[in-house]
Structures are given as C-alpha cells and as structure tokens.
Legacy VTK file of the C-alpha trace (Angstrom):
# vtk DataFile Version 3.0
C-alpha trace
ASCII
DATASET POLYDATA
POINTS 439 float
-6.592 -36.169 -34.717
-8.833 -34.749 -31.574
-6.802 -36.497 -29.200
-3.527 -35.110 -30.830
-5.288 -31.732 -30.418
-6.197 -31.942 -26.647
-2.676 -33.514 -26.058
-0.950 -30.204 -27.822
-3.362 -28.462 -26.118
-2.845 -30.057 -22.537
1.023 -29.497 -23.233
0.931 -25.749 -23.988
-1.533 -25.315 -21.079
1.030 -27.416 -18.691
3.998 -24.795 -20.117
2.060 -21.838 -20.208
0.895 -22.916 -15.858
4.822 -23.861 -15.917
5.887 -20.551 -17.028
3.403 -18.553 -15.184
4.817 -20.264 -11.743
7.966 -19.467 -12.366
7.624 -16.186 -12.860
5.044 -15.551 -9.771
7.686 -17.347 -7.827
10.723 -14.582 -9.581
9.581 -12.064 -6.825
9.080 -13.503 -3.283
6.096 -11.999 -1.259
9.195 -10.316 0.634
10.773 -8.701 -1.679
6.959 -7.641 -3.178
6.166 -6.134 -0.678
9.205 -3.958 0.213
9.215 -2.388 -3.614
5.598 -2.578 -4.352
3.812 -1.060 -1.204
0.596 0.213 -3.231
0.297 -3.101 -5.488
-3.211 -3.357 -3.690
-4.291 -0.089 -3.584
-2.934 3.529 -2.514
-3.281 4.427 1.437
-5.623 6.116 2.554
-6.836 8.952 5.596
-9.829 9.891 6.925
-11.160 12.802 5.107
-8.406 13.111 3.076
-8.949 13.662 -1.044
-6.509 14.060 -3.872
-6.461 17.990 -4.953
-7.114 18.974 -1.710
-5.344 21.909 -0.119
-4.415 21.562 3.602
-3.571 24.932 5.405
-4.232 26.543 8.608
-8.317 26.223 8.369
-8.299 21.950 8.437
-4.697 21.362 9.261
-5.582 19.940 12.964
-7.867 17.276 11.034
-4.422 15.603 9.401
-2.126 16.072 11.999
-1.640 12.334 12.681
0.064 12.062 8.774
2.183 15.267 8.761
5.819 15.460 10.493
5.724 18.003 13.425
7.612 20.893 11.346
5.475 20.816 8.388
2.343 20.783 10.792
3.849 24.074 12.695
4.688 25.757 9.171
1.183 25.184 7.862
-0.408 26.219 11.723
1.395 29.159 11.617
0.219 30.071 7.998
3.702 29.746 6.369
2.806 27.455 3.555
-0.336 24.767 2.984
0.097 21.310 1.179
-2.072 20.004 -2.237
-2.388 16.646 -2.387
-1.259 14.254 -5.208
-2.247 10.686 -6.284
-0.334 8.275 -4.607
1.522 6.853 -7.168
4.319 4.179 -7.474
7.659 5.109 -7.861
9.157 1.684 -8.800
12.623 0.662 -8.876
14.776 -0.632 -11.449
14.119 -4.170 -12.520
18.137 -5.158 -11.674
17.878 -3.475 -8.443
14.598 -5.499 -7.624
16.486 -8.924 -9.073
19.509 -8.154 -7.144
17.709 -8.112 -4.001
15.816 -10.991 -4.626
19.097 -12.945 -5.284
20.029 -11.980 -1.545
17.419 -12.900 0.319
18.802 -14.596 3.198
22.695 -13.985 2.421
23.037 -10.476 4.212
23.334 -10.152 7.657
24.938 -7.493 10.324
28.619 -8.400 11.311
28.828 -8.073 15.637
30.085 -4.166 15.800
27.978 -1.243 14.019
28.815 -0.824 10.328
29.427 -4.420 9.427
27.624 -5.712 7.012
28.167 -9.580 5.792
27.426 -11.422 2.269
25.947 -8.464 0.698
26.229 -8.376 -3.123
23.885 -6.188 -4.695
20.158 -4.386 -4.615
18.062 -3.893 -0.620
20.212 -5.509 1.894
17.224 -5.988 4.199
13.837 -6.460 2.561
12.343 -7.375 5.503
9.568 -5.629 7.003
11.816 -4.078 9.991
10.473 -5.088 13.453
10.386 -2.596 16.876
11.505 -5.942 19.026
14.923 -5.735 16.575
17.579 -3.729 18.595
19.324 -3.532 15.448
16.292 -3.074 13.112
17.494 0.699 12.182
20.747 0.160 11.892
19.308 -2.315 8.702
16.967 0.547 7.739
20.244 2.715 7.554
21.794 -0.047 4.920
19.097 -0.068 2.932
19.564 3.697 2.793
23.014 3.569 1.923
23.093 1.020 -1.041
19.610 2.116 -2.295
18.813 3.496 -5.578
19.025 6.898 -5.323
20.686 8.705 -8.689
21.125 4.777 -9.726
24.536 3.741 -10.387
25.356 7.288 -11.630
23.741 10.279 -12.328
24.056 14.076 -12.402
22.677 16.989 -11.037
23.506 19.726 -14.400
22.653 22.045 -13.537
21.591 23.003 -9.781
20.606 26.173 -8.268
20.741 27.277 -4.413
19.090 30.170 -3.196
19.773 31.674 0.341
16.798 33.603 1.442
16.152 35.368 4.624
13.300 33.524 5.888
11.093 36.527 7.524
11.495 38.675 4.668
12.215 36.898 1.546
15.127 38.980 0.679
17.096 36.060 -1.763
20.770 37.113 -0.567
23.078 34.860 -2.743
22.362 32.215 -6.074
25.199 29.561 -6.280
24.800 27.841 -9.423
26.877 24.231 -9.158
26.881 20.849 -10.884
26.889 17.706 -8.510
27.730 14.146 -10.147
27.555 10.890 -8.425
29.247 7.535 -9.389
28.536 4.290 -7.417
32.267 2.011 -8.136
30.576 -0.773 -6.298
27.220 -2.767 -6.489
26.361 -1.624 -9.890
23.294 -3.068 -11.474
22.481 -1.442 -14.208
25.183 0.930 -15.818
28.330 -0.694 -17.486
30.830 -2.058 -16.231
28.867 -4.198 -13.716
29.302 -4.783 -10.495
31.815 -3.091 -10.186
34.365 -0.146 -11.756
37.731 -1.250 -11.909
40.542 -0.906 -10.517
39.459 0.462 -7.495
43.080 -0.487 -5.178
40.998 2.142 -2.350
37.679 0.223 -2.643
35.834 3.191 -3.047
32.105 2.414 -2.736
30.797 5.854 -4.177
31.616 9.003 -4.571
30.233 12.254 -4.819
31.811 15.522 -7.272
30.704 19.075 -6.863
32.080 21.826 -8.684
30.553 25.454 -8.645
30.081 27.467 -11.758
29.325 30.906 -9.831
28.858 33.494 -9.264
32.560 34.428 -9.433
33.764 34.950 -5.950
33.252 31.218 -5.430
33.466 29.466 -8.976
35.346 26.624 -9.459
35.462 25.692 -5.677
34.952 22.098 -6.231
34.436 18.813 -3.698
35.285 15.559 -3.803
33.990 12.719 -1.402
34.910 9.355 -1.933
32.690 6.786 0.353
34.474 3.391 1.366
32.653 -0.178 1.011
34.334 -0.461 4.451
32.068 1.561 6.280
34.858 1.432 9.296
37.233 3.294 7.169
36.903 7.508 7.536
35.613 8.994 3.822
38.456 10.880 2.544
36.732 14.796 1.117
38.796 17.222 -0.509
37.995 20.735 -1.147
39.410 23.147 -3.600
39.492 26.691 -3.586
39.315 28.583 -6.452
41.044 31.816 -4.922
43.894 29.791 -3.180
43.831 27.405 -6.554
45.020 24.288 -4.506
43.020 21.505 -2.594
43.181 20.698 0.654
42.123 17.607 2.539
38.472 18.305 4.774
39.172 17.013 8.606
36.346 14.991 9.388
34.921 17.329 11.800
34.749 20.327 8.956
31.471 17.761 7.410
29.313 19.652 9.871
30.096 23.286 9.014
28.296 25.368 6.983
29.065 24.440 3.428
29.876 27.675 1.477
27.586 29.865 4.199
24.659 27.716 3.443
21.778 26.234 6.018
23.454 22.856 5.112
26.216 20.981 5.874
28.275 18.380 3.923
26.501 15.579 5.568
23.151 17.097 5.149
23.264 16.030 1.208
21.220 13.331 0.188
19.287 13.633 3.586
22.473 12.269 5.271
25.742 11.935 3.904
27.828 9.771 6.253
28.944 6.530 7.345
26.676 3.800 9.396
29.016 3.641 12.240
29.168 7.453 12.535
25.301 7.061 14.324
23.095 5.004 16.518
20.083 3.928 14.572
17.111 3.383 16.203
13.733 2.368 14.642
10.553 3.896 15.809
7.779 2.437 13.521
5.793 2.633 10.206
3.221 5.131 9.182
1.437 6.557 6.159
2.706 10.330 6.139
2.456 12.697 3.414
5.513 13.377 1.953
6.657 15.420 -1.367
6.560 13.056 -4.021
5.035 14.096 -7.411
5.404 14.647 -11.500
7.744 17.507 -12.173
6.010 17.721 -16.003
2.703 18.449 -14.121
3.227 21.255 -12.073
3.181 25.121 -12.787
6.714 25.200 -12.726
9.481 28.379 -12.369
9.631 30.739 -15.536
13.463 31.406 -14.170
16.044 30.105 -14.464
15.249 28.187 -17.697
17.700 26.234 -19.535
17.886 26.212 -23.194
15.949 22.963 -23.579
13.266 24.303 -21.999
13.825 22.547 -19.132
12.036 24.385 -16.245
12.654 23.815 -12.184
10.214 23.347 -9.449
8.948 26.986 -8.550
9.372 28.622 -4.870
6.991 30.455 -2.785
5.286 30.632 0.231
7.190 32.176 3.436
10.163 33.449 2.649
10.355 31.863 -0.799
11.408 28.675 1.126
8.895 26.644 0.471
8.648 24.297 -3.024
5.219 24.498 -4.716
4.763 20.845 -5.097
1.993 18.292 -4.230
2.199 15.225 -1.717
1.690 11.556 -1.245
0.152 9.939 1.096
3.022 7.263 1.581
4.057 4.461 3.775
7.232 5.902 6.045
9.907 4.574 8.115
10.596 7.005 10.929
13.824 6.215 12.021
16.435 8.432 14.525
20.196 8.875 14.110
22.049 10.174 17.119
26.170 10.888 16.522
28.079 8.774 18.501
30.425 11.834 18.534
29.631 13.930 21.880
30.759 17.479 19.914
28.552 16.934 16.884
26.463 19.937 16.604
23.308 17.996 16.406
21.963 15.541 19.124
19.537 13.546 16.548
17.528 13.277 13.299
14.739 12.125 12.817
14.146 10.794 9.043
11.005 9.793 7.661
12.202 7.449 4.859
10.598 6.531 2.123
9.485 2.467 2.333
9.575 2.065 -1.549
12.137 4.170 -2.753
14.435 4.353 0.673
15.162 8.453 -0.136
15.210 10.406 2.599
12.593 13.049 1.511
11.967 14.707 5.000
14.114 14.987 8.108
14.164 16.936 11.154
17.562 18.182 12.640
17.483 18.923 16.382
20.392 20.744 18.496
21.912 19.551 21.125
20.236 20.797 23.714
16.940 18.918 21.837
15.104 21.868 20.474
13.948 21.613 16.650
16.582 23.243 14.480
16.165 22.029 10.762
13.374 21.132 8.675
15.286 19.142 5.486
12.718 18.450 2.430
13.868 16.773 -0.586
11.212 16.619 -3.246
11.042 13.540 -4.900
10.176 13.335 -8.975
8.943 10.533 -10.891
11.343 9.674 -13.541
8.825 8.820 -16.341
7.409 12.558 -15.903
10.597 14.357 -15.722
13.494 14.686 -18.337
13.249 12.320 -21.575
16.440 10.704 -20.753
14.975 9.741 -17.071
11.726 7.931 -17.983
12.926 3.641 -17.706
15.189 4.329 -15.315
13.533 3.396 -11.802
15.467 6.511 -9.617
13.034 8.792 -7.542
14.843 11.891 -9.058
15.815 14.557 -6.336
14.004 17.447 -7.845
13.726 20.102 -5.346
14.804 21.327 -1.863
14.417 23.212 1.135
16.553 23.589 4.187
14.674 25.773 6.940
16.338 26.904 9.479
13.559 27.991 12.140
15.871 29.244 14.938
17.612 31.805 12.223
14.959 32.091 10.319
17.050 31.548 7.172
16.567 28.837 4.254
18.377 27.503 1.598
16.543 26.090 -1.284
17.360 24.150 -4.292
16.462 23.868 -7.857
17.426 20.836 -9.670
17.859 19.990 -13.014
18.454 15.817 -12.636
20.019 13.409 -15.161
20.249 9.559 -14.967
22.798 10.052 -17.843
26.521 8.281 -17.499
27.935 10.246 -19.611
28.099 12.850 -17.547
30.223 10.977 -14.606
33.249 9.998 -16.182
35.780 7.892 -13.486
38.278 10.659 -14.172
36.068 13.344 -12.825
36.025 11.848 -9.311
39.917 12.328 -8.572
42.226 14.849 -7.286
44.128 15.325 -10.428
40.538 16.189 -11.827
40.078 18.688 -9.210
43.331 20.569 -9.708
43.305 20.522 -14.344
39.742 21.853 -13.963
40.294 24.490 -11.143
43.198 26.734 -13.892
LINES 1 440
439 0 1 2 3 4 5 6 7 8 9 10 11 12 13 14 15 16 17 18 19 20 21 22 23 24 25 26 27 28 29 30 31 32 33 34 35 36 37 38 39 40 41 42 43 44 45 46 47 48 49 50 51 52 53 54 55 56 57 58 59 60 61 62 63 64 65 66 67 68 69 70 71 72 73 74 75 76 77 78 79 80 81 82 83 84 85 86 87 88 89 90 91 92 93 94 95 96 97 98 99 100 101 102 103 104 105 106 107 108 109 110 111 112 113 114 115 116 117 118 119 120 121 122 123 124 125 126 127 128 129 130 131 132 133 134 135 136 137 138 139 140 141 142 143 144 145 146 147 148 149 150 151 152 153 154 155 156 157 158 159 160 161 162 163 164 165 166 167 168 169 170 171 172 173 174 175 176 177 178 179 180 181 182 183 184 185 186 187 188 189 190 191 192 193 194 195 196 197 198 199 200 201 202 203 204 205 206 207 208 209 210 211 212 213 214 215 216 217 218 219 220 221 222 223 224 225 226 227 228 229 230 231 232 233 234 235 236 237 238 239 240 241 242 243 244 245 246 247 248 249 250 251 252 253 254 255 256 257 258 259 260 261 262 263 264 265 266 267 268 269 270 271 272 273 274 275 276 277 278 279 280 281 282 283 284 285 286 287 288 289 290 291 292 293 294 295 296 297 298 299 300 301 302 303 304 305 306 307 308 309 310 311 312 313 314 315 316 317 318 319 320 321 322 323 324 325 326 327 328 329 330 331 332 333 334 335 336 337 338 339 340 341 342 343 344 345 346 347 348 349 350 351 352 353 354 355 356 357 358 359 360 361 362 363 364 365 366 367 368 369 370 371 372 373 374 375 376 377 378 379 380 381 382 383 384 385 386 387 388 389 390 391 392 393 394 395 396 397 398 399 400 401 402 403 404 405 406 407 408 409 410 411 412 413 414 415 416 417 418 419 420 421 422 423 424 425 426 427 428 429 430 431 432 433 434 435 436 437 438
C-alpha cells in the first residue's frame, strides 16, 4: 500500500512539475519582458519618492527623467508634478498570447510600411536595438496594432476646452463622442480576427460626431485606416450647416481641426500611416510620464454625468494643465520626421510607453526646429476607472492637454472612456451613417 502511495504521489508530483513547465514556458522571456517591465520591481531615481511634489524649488534635481517641455513648464512655475506608484498597466491576456504566437513570424517587407506574416498582438517584442536602422520604424508597428481602446471602445462622452494660455480665459467647450472599431487583428471582442466583409480591408477606423454647442453639432468624421499601410486613409467630414460630407484631401489632416491646438493626426498621439514618416530610434529611459488611477484623484465637480461619473480636473497655468500624478516608467523615445517637405512640422519626438505602447507625451517641433507643441495624454488604469473597464487590459485615455507655447493657447480634454462594444456598431463607421445621423 506505501509503495502505491509514493507511486501516486511521484505521478501527481511528475504532472504537477509537467504542468508547471508548460506554463513557465507559455510566455517566453521575450515576450515577458516587453509586457511585464516592473515584474521585478518598479524603477527607480535618485531622490525620488512616491507623493512627492516636483516644482520649481527641486525641479533641476530630476531633470534627467522629465521631457524638456514639462521641465520648462515646471522651471518657469507653470505647473509641478506629484508622483504616483509605479504600477503595472497589463495587457489583455489574448493580446499577450497573440504575440507570443508570433514570435519569429513578423518581419519588415524591403520599402517603409511593409510589414510581413503578422497575425495578431506586438509585432516586435524585441527589445529594439540603436545598431537597427530600422529599429523605429518596428517601434512605430508596435504602436499601430497595439492595444489602445482594445478592439473597440468609446470615448461617450468627451469634452474640449480651448483656453487662452496666459490668461485662462476658457473661449469655447465642444462636447463630442469619438468611437473606435479595429475590423482587423481582433483578439478579444467578437467576431475574431476579423469583421466581415471588409471588400476595402479596412484595418480600423475612427468616428467622431459633435453634440455641441450648436454652431458646430453634428459635424461628424470618419477615418477609415487600411491594413495596407501603402494605401492613403480615406476621411470624410460632414458639416452640419452645409448638411452633406465631403471627402478630407490628405493634406487638410494637418489643419486645425474645428479651430483647435490639434490636428487630425495629432489624435491618439499620432494618427497616420507608417510610410507617411521616417522613424528613427533614439534609446530607452525611465521618464515620468502621466499614468495613474482616475478613482483616486480629486477629480472635476463639472461636468458630471448622471452616473456620477466625474473627469480628471484642470488647473495650473492657464487651466491647461491635468491635475494628475506620474510614473516613473520605462520609455521609448523615438522621432518621426514627414517624408512630406510641406508638412507643417519637421519632427516629433514621442516618448512611448514600453508596456502599454500609448503615446502619452510628445513634442511637436516646426519646421524651422523650434519647440511648438507639448501633447500629453493621461493614461488611466482600467481596474480604477469605470466598472465596465476593470478586466479589460486597455491603458484608458483619460485626459489631455495640447499646449501650444508659441501662441500661448491650449486645448484640453476631458474624457469619459468605455471599453464597451456596444457602443461601436459596424454601421456607425460608414458614410451612409454620417449622412441619416447628420438630419
């Protein structure tokens, strides 16, 4: 009877080792460490504490972890930064599987914007290396097929606020709702991979329609995003005044959108194609960057929506500023210059998130190379943020600020974020939608 025992008992052992392999060997040390940066410990600085307030009295102390712009605003006593825990803002487990089922099937095609074998989740886990000519141009895939809003989500509503930045004087609310829908790659949301039929091969597209105030309401966008990255995006615009849409040239992407400090391919951080931009890697860094629990801050008493929901407050200079804390996180910095000589811009420079590839800060510059821009997206953990977000693995876009610091002008933005496909319907994201909804 003992040696029965100890032979059940060797067995389970040998299953339960068996088991344990196989799932320490589910997740490559790869793909671990591209979605789980802090899995042995948060980064750390010098002097730096959680709860701490940098402003203009210790600022020099942490200027190796702050971007140049945010540096200058808190030197020149425009705003300060309160640091946050660095926390982990982890991924979807289908994203995370998806990747790992492509390790070694992706690669670049020969001209910019080519992308081969690519199925679903990070295209390039890889730790990205300075001796890679092409190791931004990867960065900029991962970018574009990350997890940002999922396979679908909504922004419902969203404020903008357009402030004079030297005075504060808020000069126009728009009051929109933005809905995204990924047709391809899908990993998570029914139907999966992919929404069908889809003759165009839309990749993902992008649906704004504003609610007012009433000189503007109902203007509404459409963007639909190609899986060829080759192939132009087709935009549409429709105005509520003229009550018919209109295709966007692709030049009108970089004009003000609706008088704003942004443009169309501002949104996101940058809304455009690969091949529209030379990517260039310049190394990895711990930076803070705005990344924190929405539920934990002293938030805005206005707006509030019925639910209770409240946004992300504003202050500081101007009112431009989000009253947020920060991360200490590990960063990409990586540069896009247009390939088109008559784009108003001659680079960014993004600081991208390693974990979550958002784009939560990014520095515009003109063309003759002077700062123009300072673009902050603050980034909220789903499981502290709207009921319906917690599971879902998206860094939920929460708040925003768009400086301008040669006009002196912002834009800011108020989000309320949902992870929800019921709000994204396929029908939504079509032309026909555009002109039923706009009577």
């Amino acid at each position: 009877m003992m040696n029965i025992k100890n032979t059940l008992l060797a067995g389970l052992m040998s299953a339960s080792l068996g088991l344990m392999g196989s799932l320490q060997a589910a997740t490559s040390p790869v793909v671990e460490q591209s979605f789980s940066p802090y899995r042995n410990g948060a980064s750390s600085y010098p002097g730096l504490k959680v709860g701490m307030t940098i402003d203009q009295s210790n600022v020099d102390q942490f200027k190796e972890i702050i971007d140049p712009a945010t540096f200058d605003f808190i030197k020149k006593g425009w705003t300060s930064i309160k640091v946050g825990e660095t926390t982990s803002f982890d991924l979807h487990p289908n994203y995370i599987k998806a990747t790992e089922e492509g390790i070694g099937k992706v690669k670049l095609g020969e001209k910019s914007g080519q992308i081969i074998g690519y199925v679903a989740g990070r295209p390039f886990p890889e730790e990205p290396n300075l001796n890679d000519h092409r190791a931004g141009e990867k960065l900029a895939w991962n970018y574009k097929y990350g997890y940002n809003w999922g396979d679908s989500a909504a922004i419902y509503p969203f404020y903008w606020k357009y402030r004079d930045l030297g005075s504060g004087k808020l000069e126009k609310t728009i009051k929109f709702n933005f809905h995204f829908l990924n047709f391809m790659h899908r990993v998570n949301q029914a139907p999966k991979p992919n929404i069908e039929p889809n003759p165009s091969q839309v990749f993902r597209a992008i649906y704004v329609k504003v609610l007012e105030p009433f000189d503007v309401k109902n203007t509404q966008l459409l963007i639909h995003r190609y899986e060829d990255d080759l192939k132009r995006d087709s935009a549409w615009l429709y105005l509520g005044f003229q009550r018919r849409v209109r295709r966007l040239a692709s030049g009108q992407v970089t004009d003000s959108f609706l008088g704003s400090d942004l443009m169309i391919e501002d949104f996101e951080g940058y809304n455009g194609r690969i091949n529209d931009m030379k990517w260039t890697y310049k190394g990895t860094r711990n930076m803070l960057m705005p990344f924190y629990n929405h539920n934990d801050l002293k938030l805005a008493d206005e707006p509030r929506e019925s639910d209770g929901y409240q946004y992300v407050a504003m202050g500081d200079k101007g009112g431009c500023f989000p009253q947020i804390t920060w991360q200490l996180r590990k960063v990409y910095v990586l540069e896009n210059e247009p390939r088109d000589n008559n784009h108003p811009i001659s680079k960014r420079i993004h600081y991208v998130d390693a974990q979550t590839f958002t784009l939560p800060r990014t520095l515009i510059y003109d063309r003759s190379g002077k700062l123009w821009k300072s673009w902050q997206i603050g980034q909220a953990h789903p499981d502290h943020h709207l009921p319906k977000n917690k599971g879902t693995g998206v860094s939920v876009d929460d708040s925003f600020s768009m400086i301008d610091v040669q006009a002196m002008h912002c834009t800011t933005g108020q989000f309320k974020g949902q992870v929800d496909p019921e709000l994204n319907p396929k029908k939504l994201f079509s032309v026909q939608n555009m002109r039923a909804s706009g009577r």
